[in-house]
C-alpha positions in Angstrom: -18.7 52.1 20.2 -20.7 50.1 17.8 -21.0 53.0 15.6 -17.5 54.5 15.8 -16.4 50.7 14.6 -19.0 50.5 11.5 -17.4 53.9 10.8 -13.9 53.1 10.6 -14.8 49.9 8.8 -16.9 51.8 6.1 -13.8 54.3 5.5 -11.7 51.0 5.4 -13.2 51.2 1.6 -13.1 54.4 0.3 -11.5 55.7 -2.5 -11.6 52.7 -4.1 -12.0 53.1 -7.6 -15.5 51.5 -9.4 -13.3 49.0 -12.1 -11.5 47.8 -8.1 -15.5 47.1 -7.2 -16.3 45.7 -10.5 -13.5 43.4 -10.0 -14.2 42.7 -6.7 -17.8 41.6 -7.9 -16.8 39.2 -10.6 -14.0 37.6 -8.2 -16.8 36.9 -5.9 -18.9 35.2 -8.5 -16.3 33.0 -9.8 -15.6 32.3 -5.8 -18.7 31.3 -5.2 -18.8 28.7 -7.4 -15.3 27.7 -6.7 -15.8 24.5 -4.6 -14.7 21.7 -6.4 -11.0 22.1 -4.7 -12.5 22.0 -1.0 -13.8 18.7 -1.8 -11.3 17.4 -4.7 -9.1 15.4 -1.9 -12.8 13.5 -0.7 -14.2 12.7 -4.1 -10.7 11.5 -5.9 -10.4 9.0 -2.8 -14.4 8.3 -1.7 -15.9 8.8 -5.5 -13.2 7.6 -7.6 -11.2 5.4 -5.4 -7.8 6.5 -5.9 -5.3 5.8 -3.0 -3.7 8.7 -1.0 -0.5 8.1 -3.0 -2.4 8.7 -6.4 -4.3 11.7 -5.1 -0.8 13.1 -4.2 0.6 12.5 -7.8 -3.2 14.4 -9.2 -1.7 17.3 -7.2 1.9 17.6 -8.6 -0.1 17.5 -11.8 -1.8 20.3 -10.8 1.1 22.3 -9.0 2.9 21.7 -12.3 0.0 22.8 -14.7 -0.4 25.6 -12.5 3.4 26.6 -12.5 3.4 26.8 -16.6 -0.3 28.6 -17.0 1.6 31.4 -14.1 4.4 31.5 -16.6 2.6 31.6 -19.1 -0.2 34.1 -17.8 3.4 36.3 -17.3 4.3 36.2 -21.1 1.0 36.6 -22.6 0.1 39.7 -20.1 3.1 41.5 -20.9 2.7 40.9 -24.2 -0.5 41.3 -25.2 -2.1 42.6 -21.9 -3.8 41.6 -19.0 -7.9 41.9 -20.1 -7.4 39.2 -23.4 -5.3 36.8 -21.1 -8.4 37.2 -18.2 -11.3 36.7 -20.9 -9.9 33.6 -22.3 -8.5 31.9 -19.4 -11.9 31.8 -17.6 -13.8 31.4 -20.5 -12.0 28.4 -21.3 -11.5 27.0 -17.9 -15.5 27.3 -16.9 -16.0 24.7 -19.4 -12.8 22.8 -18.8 -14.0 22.1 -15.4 -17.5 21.2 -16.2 -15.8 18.0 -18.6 -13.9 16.9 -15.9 -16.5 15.5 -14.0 -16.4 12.7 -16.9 -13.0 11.6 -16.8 -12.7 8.7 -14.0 -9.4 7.2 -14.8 -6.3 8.4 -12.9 -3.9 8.7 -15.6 -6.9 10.4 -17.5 -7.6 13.0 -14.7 -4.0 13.8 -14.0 -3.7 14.8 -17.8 -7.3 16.6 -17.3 -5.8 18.1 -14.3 -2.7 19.8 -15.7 -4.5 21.0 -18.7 -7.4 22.5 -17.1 -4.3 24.1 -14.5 -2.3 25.6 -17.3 -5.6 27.9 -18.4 -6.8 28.6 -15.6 -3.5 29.8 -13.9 -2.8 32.5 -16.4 -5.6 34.4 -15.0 -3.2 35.0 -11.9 -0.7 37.2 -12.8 -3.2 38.9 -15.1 -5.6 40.1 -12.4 -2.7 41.5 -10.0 -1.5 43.5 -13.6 -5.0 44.5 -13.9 -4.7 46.4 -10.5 -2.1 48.2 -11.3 -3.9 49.4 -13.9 -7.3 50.0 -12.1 -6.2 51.2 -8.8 -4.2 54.8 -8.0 -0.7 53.4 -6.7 -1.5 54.5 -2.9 -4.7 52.1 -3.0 -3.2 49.5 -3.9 -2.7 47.2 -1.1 -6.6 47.7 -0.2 -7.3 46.8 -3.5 -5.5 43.5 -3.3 -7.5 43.2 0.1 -10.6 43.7 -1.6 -9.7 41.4 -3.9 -9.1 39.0 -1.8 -12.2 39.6 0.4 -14.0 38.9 -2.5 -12.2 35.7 -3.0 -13.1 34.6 0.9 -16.5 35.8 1.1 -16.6 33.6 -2.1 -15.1 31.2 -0.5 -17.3 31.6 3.0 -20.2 30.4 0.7 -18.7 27.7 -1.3 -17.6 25.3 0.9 -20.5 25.3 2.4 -22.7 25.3 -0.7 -20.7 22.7 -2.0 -21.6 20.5 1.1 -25.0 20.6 0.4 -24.9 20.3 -3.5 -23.0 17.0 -2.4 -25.6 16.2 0.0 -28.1 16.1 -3.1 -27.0 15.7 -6.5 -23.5 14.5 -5.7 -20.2 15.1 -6.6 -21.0 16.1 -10.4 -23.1 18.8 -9.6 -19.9 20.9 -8.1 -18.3 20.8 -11.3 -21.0 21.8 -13.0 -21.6 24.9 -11.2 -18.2 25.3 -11.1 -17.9 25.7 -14.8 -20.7 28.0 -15.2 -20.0 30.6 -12.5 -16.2 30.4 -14.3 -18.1 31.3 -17.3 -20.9 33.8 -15.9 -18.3 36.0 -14.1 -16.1 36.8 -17.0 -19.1 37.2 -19.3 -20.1 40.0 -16.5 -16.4 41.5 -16.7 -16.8 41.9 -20.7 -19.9 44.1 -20.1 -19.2 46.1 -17.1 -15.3 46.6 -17.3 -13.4 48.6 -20.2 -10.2 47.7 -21.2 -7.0 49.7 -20.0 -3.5 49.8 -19.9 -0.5 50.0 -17.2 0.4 53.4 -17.0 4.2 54.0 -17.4 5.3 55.6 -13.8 8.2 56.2 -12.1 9.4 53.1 -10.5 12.4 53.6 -7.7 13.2 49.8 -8.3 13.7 50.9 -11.8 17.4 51.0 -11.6 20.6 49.1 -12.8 20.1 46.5 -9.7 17.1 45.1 -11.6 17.9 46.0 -15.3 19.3 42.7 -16.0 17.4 39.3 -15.1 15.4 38.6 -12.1 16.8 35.9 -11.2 19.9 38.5 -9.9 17.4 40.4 -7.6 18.5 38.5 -4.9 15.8 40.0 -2.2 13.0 38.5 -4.4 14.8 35.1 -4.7 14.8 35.0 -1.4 11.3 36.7 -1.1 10.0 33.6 -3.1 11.4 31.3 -0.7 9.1 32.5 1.8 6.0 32.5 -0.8 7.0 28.6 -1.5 6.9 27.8 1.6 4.0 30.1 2.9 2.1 28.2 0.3 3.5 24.9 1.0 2.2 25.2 4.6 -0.9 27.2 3.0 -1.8 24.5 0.7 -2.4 21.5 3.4 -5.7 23.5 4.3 -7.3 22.3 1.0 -5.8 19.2 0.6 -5.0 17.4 3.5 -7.0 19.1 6.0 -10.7 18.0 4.8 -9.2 14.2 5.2 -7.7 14.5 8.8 -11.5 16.3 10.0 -13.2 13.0 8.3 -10.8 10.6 9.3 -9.7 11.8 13.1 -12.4 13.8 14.0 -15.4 11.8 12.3 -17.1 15.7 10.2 -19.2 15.0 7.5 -19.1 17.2 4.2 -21.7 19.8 5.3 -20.2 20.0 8.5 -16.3 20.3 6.8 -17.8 22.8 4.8 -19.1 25.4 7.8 -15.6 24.4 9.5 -13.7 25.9 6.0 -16.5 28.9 5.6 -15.0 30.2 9.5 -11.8 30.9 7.1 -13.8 33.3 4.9 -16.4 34.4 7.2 -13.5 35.8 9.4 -11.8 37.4 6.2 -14.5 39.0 5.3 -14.8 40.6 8.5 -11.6 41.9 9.9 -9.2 41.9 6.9 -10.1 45.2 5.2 -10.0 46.9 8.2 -7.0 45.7 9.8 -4.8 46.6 6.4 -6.6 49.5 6.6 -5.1 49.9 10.2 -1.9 49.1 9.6 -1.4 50.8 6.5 -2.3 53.9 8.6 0.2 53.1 11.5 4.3 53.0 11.7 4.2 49.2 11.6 7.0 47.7 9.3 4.7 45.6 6.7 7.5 43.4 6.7 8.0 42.2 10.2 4.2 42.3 10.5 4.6 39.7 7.5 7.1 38.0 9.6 5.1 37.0 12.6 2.3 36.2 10.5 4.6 32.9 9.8 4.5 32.2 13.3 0.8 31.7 13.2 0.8 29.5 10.4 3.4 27.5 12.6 1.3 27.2 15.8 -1.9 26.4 13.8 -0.5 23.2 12.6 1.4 22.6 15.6 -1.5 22.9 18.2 -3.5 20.1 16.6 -1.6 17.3 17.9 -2.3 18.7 21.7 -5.5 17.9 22.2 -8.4 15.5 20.3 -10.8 18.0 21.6 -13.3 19.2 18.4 -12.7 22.8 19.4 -9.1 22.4 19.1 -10.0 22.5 14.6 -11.2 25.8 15.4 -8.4 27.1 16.9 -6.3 25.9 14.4 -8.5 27.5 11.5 -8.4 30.9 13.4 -4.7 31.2 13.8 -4.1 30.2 10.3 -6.7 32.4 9.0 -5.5 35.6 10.9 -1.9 34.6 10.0 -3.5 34.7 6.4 -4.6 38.1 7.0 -1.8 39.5 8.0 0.3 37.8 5.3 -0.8 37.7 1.4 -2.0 41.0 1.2 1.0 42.5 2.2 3.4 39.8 -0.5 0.8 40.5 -3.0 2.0 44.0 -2.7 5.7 43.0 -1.8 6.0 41.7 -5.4 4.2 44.4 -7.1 6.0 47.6 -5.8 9.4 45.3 -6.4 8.3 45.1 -10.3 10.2 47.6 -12.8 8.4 48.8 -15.3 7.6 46.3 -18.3 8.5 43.7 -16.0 5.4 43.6 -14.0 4.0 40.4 -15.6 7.0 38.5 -15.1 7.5 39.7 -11.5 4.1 38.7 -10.8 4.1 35.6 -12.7 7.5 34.4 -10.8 4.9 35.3 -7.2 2.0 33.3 -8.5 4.6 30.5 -9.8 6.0 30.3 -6.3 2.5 29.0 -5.1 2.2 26.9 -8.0 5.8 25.2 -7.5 4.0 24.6 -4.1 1.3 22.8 -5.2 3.4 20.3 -6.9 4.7 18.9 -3.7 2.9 20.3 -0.8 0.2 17.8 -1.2 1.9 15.0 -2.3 4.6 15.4 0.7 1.4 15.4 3.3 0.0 12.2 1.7 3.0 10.8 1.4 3.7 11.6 4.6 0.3 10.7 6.6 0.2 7.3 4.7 3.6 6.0 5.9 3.6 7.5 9.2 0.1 9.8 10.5 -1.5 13.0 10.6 0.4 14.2 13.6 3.9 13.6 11.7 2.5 16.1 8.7 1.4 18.5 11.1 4.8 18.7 12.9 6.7 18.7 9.0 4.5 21.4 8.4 4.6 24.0 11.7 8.7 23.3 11.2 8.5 24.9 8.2 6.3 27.3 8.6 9.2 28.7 11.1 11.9 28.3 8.2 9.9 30.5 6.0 9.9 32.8 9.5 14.3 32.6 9.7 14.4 33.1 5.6 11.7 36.4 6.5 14.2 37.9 8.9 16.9 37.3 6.6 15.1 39.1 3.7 15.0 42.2 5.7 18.5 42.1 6.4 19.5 41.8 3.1 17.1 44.7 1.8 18.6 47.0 4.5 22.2 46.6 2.9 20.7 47.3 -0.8 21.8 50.5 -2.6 19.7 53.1 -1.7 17.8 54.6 -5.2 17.6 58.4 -5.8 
């Protein structure tokens, strides 16, 4: 049994082309090092000494940095292409972030904020171009999973290694390695990965529907909808989450950090091989996409049942597995809906949709927790989770009554 699973799970990769693993290699180094955002919420109010209020307006600066470097990573990779616009972006945000560990002002950090934000943002809809450039179409979702399980094995480690760099050399010493694993991964990417352009294929969304502006496709207006609000939901886990285990439930930083590493740890585990499942079954990617909402629902809504430590885990799980079963199958949502010469902006309008959710998903749940509690954001936020889940069933409606291409 063991061995028929450790099977399946090594054919889970296969055919995966070597630039997909190079990729996959320098995502996890700039991952790793990734763990200043874990921790931002704690050191803006515990190191700084910013109020919940002012750590909410920091994040609409970074939603709205983030929504202009998406934009902006759009333009300049159809333009110019995605391996400049990846270079330069973490080139430039690897030492952006290391000089923000000297700026203690608020006003100051905001503006720090939604500079460093605009860089490093354009590096998002440049690495989904890259795919489609790196990866044969059919591999494409497993790619993105890779990808991504490179981000969350990242992620497994940083958390937790950003505990214990707090633990002894303090708050700067996240930034720090921050910036240089920012640095040291797309250094590795300039040695190891040739450049190379989007092939021009055949694209059945390449009709008259789509010829005009994307803001007519009315299936991915809709479809970014859900991606706000998926991310809106999403989001909380990074920013309000980290406070509500310190102030309710009394978790230190190392322990925060192993609760946030179960999120990765699990990713890393079962993701590939359940897309890899259900790519190879008759399940409809979107309704599978669909009930994924639910989890995010019930893992916000099950934490005011109990005051039980176990009941965090829970919560992580479900959102984690409703994670799973969720981005990879957007990420691909949006890049099969992309006509050809249109992929940047398609994308960029996807990675703007988490962006626009940035700006106010953390400053609602301050907002929120400081005029009423914890328990009032985690009901706002299960509530819509299950609008995104109506607007998901609507979005297959509506595809089903699109012209059908030849």
């Amino acid at each position: 049994m063991i061995k028929k699973t450790a099977i399946k799970y090594q054919n889970s990769f296969k055919g995966l082309s070597k630039e997909v693993w190079w990729l996959a290699l320098i995502t996890f180094i700039n991952r790793a090092g990734t763990m200043v955002l874990p921790f931002l919420s704690l050191y803006l109010t515990e190191d700084l000494k910013f109020s919940l209020a002012q750590v909410g307006t920091i994040m609409v600066f970074f939603g709205v940095g983030s929504v202009i470097g998406s934009w902006l990573g759009g333009k300049l990779t159809d333009k110019v292409g995605f391996y400049p616009v990846m270079f330069w972006s973490l080139l430039t945000t690897g030492f952006l972030f290391i000089g923000l560990q000297y700026i203690t002002s608020f006003w100051g950090f905001a503006a720090a904020m939604f500079f460093t934000m605009v860089i490093a943002d354009t590096f998002r809809p440049a690495i989904f171009v890259s795919l489609k450039a790196y990866s044969k179409p059919e591999n494409q979702t497993r790619s993105l999973t890779l990808i991504r399980l490179a981000i969350n094995l990242g992620f497994s480690f940083g958390p937790f290694l950003g505990g214990l760099i707090i633990a002894t050399l303090y708050y700067p010493g996240l930034f720090w390695v921050d910036g240089i694993t920012c640095i040291s991964a797309i250094l590795l990417m300039r040695i190891v990965l040739k450049e190379k352009k989007v092939t021009s294929k055949n694209n059945k969304n390449s009709d008259e529907i789509f010829s005009t502006s994307i803001f007519k496709d009315k299936s991915y207006m809709i479809f970014l909808a859900i991606i706000f609000l998926m991310g809106f939901v999403f989001i909380q886990l990074f920013t309000t989450m980290p406070l509500y285990y310190k102030a309710s439930h009394g978790l230190n930083e190392v322990e925060i950090g192993l609760l946030m590493a179960v999120n990765g740890l699990l990713i890393f585990i079962l993701e590939m091989p359940l897309i890899h499942h259900i790519e190879n079954s008759t399940l409809n990617k979107l309704k599978v996409i669909t009930w994924s909402l639910v989890l995010f629902a019930l893992s916000f809504y099950i934490l005011n049942l109990s005051n039980w430590g176990g009941i965090l885990i829970i919560s992580m799980v479900l959102i984690t597995i409703g994670e799973m079963l969720a981005f990879p199958f957007t990420n691909n949502f949006a890049m099969n809906r992309a006509p050809i010469g249109k992929e940047g902006k398609y994308l960029a309008m996807y990675t703007m949709a988490f962006s626009m959710a940035h700006i106010f998903s953390a400053k609602t749940g301050m907002e929120i927790i400081e005029r009423f509690s914890f328990e009032a954001n985690w009901y706002v936020m299960g509530s819509l989770g299950l609008l995104a889940f109506l607007l998901m069933i609507w979005l297959q409606k509506t595809l089903q009554n699109e012209p059908k291409t030849n």
